[in-house]
C-alpha positions in Angstrom: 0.0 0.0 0.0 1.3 3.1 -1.0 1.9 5.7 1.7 -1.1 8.2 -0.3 -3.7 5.4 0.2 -2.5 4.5 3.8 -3.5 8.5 4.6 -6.7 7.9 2.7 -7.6 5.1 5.0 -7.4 7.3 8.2 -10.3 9.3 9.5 -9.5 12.3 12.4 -12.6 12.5 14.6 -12.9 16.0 15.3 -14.2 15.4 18.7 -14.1 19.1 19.9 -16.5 21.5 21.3 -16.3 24.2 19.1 -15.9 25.1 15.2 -12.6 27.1 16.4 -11.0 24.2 18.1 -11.5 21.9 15.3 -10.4 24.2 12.8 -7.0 25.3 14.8 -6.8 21.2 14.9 -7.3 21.0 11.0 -4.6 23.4 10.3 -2.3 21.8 12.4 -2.3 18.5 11.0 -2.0 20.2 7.4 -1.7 18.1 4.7 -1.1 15.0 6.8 -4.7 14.4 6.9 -7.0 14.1 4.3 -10.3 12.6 6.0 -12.4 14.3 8.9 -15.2 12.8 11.0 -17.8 15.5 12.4 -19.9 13.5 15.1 -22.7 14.6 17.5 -20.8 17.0 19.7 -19.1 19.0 16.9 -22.1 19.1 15.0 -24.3 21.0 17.8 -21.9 23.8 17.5 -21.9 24.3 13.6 -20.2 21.7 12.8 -22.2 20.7 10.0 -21.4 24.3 8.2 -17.3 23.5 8.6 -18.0 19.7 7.3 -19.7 21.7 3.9 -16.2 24.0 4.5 -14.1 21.0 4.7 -15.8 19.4 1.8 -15.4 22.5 -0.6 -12.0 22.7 0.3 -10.6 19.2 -0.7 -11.1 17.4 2.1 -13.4 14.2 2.9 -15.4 14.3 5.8 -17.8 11.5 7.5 -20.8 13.0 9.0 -21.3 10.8 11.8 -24.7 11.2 13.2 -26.2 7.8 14.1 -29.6 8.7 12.5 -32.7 6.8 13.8 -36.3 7.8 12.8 -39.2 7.4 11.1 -38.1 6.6 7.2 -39.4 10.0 5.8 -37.6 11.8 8.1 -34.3 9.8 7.4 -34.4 10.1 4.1 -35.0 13.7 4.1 -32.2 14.2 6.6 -30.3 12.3 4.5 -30.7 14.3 1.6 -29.4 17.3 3.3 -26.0 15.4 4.2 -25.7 14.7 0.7 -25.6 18.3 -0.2 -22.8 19.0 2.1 -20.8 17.1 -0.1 -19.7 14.1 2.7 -18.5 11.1 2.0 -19.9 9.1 4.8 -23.3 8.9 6.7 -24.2 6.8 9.7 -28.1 6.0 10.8 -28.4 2.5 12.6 -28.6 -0.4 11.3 -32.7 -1.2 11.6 -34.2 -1.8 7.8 -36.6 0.3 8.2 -33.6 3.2 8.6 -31.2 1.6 6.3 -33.9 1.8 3.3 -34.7 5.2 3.8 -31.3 6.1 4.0 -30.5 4.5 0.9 -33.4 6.3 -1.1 -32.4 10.1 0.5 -28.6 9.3 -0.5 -29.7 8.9 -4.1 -27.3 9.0 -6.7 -25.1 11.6 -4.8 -21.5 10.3 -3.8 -22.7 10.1 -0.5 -21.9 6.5 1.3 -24.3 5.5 3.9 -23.0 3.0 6.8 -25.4 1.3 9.0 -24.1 1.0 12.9 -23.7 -2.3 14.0 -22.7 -2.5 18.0 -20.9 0.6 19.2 -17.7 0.2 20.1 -18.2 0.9 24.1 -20.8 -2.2 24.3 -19.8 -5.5 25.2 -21.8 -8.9 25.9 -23.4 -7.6 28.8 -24.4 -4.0 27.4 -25.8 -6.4 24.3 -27.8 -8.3 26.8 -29.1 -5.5 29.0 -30.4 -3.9 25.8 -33.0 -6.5 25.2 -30.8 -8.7 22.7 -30.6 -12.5 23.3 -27.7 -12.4 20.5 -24.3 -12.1 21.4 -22.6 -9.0 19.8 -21.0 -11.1 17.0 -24.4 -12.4 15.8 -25.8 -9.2 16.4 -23.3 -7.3 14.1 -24.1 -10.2 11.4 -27.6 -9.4 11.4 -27.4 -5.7 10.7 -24.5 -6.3 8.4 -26.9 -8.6 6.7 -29.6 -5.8 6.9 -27.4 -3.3 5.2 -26.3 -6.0 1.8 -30.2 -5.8 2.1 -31.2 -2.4 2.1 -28.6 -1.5 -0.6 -26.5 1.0 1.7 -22.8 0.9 1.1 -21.0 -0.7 4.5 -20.9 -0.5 8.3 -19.4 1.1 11.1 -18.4 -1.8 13.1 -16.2 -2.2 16.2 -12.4 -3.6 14.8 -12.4 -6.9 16.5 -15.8 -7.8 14.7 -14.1 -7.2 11.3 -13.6 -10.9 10.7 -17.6 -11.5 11.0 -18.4 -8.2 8.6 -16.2 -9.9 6.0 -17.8 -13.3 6.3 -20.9 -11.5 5.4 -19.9 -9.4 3.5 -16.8 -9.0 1.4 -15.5 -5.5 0.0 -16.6 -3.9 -1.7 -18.8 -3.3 1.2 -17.8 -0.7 3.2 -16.0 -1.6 6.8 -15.5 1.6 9.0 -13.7 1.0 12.2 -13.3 3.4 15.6 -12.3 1.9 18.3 -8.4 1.9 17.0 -5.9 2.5 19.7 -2.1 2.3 18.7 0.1 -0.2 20.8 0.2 1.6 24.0 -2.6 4.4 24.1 -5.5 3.8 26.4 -8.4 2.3 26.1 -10.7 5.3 27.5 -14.4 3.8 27.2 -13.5 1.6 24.1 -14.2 -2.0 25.2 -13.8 -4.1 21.6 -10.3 -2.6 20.2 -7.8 -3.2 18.1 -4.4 -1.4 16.9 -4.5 -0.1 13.2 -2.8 -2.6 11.9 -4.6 -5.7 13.0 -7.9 -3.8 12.0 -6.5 -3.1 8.2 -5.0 -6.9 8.5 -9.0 -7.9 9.4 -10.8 -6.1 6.6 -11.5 -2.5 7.7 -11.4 0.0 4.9 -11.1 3.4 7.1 -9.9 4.1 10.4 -11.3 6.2 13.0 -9.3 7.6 15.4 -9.6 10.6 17.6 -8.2 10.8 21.2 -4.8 9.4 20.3 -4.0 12.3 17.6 -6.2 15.1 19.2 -4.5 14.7 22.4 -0.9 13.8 21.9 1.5 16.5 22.2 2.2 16.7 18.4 -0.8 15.4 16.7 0.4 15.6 12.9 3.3 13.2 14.6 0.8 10.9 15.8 -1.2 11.1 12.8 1.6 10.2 10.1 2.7 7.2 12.4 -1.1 5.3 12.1 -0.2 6.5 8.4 2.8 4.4 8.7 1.5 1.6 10.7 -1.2 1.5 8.4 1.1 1.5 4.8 3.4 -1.6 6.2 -0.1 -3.6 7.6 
């Protein structure tokens, strides 16, 4: 892999409370990063209008907003992602969702992933949710539901890789957080991985926020998951 389509395969989170903060964070890291997640946090504080910015200036960004709704509703929130010209969506992975998803994303470039099991569950969270499933069989099923509903992948936690793959191959879309390099902690992350096993297992992109956002040079940290990536 070529040291351009290692940095393609990494995704910042911009997990920061205001526009500023993220922006001071995007100029920072330069040209060392090409790919920027906006999640829930970021995108309460006009996030959304710096992911359009980001967008129109070259960069990718993922739009991660875990949408969940009644279908007309997702498809029309959908739709308005699609005009801010990202390259990923999340909504969870219920068919209902996933369908309407799929028709609001159109024939844009937007990709839609489904959410499997967030990262921070583990068996017992599973369980204590209602499911009788463990979270393997439960991140086959909504994988299953997304070949189904025509989105384009999943975000899936990086040790379940191996069971999105047996489902369903590339080029399905595998998005992984939960990536800690050798030696970072594990912070609320239960099901983890370092970026090389996960781009070993299957994933596609990388999500990774803490370990760049709060090291003490963060385009440091940044090029050496680039690195780590390239020789996986």
């Amino acid at each position: 892999m070529t040291q351009d389509d290692a940095r393609d395969r990494l995704i910042v989170g911009l997990d920061l409370a205001t526009v500023e903060e993220a922006e001071a964070m995007v100029a920072r890291l330069g040209d060392a990063v090409q790919f920027y997640k906006v999640g829930f946090e970021l995108a309460l504080a006009g996030g959304l209008v710096l992911a359009e910015r980001l967008a129109g200036s070259g960069k990718k960004v993922f739009v991660d907003l875990k949408l969940h709704d009644i279908g007309a509703t997702v498809e029309k929130a959908t739709r308005q992602v699609a005009k801010l010209g990202a390259t990923y969506l999340t909504v969870h992975a219920y068919p209902q969702t996933l369908k309407a998803a799929a028709e609001g994303r159109g024939a844009s470039g937007l990709k839609v992933l489904g959410v499997t099991v967030l990262t921070s569950w583990d068996a017992g969270d599973v369980r204590e949710a209602g499911f009788s499933e463990t979270p393997e069989q439960l991140v086959a099923r909504r994988a299953r539901h997304a070949l189904e509903a025509g989105v384009d992948g999943v975000i899936c936690a990086p040790t379940d890789l191996p069971v999105i793959r047996s489902v369903a191959p590339r080029p399905f879309h595998a998005v992984t957080p939960g990536v800690r390099p050798a030696g970072s902690a594990a912070g609320d992350q239960k099901r983890i991985a370092t970026p090389a096993d996960a781009i070993r297992n299957g994933a596609d992109r990388l999500v990774v926020a803490r370990p760049i956002l709060s090291a003490p040079d963060p385009r440091a940290a940044a090029e050496a998951i680039i690195a780590e990536i390239a020789a996986a």
